[in-house]
C-alpha positions, 0 to 999 in steps of 0.5 A: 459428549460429556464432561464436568466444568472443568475439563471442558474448560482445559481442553478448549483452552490447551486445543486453541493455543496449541499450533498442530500445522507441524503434525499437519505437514508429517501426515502420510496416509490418505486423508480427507477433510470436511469442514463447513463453510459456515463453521463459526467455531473454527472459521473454513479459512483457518480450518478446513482449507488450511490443514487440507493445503498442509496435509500432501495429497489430502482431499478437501471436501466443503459443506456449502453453509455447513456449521460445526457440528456436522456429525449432527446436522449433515449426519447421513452426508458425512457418513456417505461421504467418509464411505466413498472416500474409504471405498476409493482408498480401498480401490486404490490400495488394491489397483497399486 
């Protein structure tokens, strides 16, 4: 991702001071959050484990000393782990 000085600059500022736990509670849809244990950005606490109790029915799944960027550093888990949990929503939506 790229972006000048600046913008990266506003949305770093505008993302941390807005409180989103009031959209967390509307989500209706299946959801699956992943977060890392080790995230030293947006610490597992505040992050993952929060927005996955606020989010109805959302499954949580926990990369055990996973850091931030886990598209990068746990690339081929996360994709599996986003197509079993599409592949089960499918399975579910079609058993309904």
């Amino acid at each position: 991702m790229a972006s000048g000085h600046r913008g990266a600059y506003e949305c770093i500022a505008a993302f941390s001071a807005t409180d989103f736990r009031p959209d967390l509670e509307k989500v209706d849809v299946p959801t699956l959050v992943i977060h890392g244990s080790d995230d030293q950005i947006v610490p597992f606490d505040v992050g993952g484990k929060r927005s996955a109790a606020a989010i109805g029915g959302a499954t949580l799944t926990v990369y055990e000393g996973g850091a931030h960027g886990l598209p990068e550093t746990a690339r081929d888990r996360l994709h599996a782990d986003l197509l079993t949990f599409i592949d089960a929503v499918n399975s579910d939506a079609v058993n309904s």
